[in-house]
N, C-alpha and C positions, 0 to 999 in steps of 0.2 A: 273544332276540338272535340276529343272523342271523352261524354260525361264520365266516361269507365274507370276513366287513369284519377279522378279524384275519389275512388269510393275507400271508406276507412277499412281499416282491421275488420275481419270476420268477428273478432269478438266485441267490438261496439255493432254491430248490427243484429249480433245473439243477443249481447246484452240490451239493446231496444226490443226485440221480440218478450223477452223474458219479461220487463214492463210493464209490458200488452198484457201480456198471461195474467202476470199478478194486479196489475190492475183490474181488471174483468173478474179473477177470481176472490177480490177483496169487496168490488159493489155486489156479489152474490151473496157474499156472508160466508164464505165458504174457508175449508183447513187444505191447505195441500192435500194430504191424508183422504178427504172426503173425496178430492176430484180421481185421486188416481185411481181411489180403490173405484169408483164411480166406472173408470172407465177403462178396468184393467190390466193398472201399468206401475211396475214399482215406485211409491210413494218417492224415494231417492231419485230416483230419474226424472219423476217430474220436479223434483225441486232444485235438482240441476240443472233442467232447461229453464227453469223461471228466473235461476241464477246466473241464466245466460253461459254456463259451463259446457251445454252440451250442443251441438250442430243439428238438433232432430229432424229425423225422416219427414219426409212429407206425412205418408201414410200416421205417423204419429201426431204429428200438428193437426191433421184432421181429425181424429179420435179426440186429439187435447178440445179442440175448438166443439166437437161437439159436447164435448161433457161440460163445456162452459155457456153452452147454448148461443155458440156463435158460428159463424160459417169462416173458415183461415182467411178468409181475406179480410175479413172485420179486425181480426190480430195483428195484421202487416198492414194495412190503411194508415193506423196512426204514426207508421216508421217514418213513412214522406221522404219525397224524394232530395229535399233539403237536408235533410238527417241524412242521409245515406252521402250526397257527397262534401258535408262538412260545410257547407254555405252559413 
């Protein structure tokens, strides 16, 4: 059986990403505000991908993770492959 055919909506897996973000930017002590200006990205955009509204680029997920002092796979680790196909 091919895992693929039970993966959910793109938007529960933006919205586990988003999560991550805001988890990790909430044990920093940090504002939305502080990360984007931090790492040059409209405050609105990032608080749309934290609210899982937005699909972001790679190249942005890297800039996000660095400005939260994490590497992007530390962001998508906690998704787990159980989360992803609804087990």
């Amino acid at each position: 059986m091919n895992p693929y055919t039970k993966l959910p909506e793109t938007e529960i897996l933006l919205a586990l990403l988003g999560s991550s973000l805001r988890a990790r930017r909430v044990e920093l002590g940090e504002s939305q505000e502080s990360v984007a200006n931090r790492i040059g990205i409209d405050r609105t955009y990032y608080s749309s991908v934290e609210a899982g509204r937005r699909n972001v680029a790679f190249i942005n997920l890297c800039r996000i993770a660095d400005g939260l002092a994490v590497s992007p796979s530390d962001l998508i680790q906690n998704i787990g492959w159980s989360a992803r196909v609804g087990e």
